[in-house]
N, C-alpha and C positions, 0 to 999 in steps of 0.2 A: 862788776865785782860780784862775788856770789853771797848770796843773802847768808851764805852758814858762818863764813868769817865775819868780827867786826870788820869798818872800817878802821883806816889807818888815825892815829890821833885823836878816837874818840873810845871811850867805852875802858875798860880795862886788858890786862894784856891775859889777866886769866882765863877769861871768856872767850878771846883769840885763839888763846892755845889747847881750850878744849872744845874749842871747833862748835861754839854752844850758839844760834842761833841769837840777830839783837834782839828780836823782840820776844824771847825767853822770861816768863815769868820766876816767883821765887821760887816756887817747888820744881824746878827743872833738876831733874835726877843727877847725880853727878857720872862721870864720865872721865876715861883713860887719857893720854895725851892723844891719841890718836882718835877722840870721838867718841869712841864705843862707852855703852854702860859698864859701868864696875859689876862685879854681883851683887845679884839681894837688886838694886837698883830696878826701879820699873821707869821704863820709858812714859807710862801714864798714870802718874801718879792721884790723878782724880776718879780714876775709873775702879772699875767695880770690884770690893772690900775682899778679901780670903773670906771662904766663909759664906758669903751669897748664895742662897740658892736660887737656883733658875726656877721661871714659871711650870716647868715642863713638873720638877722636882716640888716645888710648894703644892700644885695641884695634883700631885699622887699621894703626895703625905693627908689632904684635904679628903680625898676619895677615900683612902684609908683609915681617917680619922668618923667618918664619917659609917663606915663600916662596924667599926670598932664599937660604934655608940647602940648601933642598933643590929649590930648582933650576924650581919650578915659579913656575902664577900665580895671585896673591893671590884670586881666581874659584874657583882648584881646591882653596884650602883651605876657600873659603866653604862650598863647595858637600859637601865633608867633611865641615862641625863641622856643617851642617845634617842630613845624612844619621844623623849619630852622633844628634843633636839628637830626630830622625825617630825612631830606634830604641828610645831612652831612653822616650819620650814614649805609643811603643806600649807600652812595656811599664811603664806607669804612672807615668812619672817625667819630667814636662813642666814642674818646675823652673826646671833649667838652660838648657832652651830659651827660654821664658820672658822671665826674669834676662837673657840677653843680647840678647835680641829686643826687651825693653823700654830698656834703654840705648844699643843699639846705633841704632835705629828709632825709638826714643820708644814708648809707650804706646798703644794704637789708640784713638783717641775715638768712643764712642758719642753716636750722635746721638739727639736727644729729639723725640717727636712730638708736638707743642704743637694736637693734634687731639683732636676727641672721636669714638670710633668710626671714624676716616679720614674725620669732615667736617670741614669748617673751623667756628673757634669764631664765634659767632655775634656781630657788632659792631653797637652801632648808630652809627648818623650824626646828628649833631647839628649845625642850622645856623641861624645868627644872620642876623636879619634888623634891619635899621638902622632904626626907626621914626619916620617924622618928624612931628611934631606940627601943624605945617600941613596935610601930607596927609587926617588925621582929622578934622579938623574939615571936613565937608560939608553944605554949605546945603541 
């Protein structure tokens, strides 16, 4: 039996019908007959608030705020916390620079080389031919 329906004789018949998971907590968004969220409904109702800003967005507004105080521009603090960033990093401790390179930037993705030895993988071709049963037979 599939975990999205109740079972039979247990549970109520509301939760049957809207296809809602047993072990469905209270805050489970409500849902059409057919399963689907109503609007406005969030599927994740604990997760994160309207309104949130990202790390990415809190530390530009920090950089800026931070400019703002002492008169310069938000360029010439970057170019600081990199330099500090640069320092740290020489001297074993690349962390920090890191941690906010990865948040700030995102993460750098490596790419995969779907070759063997730098040749391409070897494919073959396969092709269907239509065969027609009058054509084979020849007098």
């Amino acid at each position: 039996m599939s975990e999205i329906t109740k079972k039979k004789g247990r549970g109520s018949d509301k939760k049957k019908d809207l296809n809602i998971p047993e072990n469905a907590g209270k805050k489970q968004a409500k849902r059409d007959k057919k399963g689907r969220f109503l609007p406005g409904a969030s599927g994740n109702p604990d997760g994160k608030k309207k309104g949130t800003l990202s790390f990415k967005t809190k530390w530009e507004l920090f950089i800026k705020k931070i400019a703002e105080q002492n008169n310069i521009l938000p360029k010439d603090i970057d170019d600081e916390l990199i330099a500090v960033a640069y320092q740290k990093a020489r001297g074993g401790d690349y962390k920090f620079f890191k941690d906010i390179h990865d948040r700030v930037y995102g993460k750098p993705q490596e790419s995969i080389d779907h070759t063997t030895d730098g040749e391409k993988i070897q494919t073959n071709q396969i092709t269907f031919v239509k065969f027609n049963k009058d054509e084979s037979k020849r007098e």
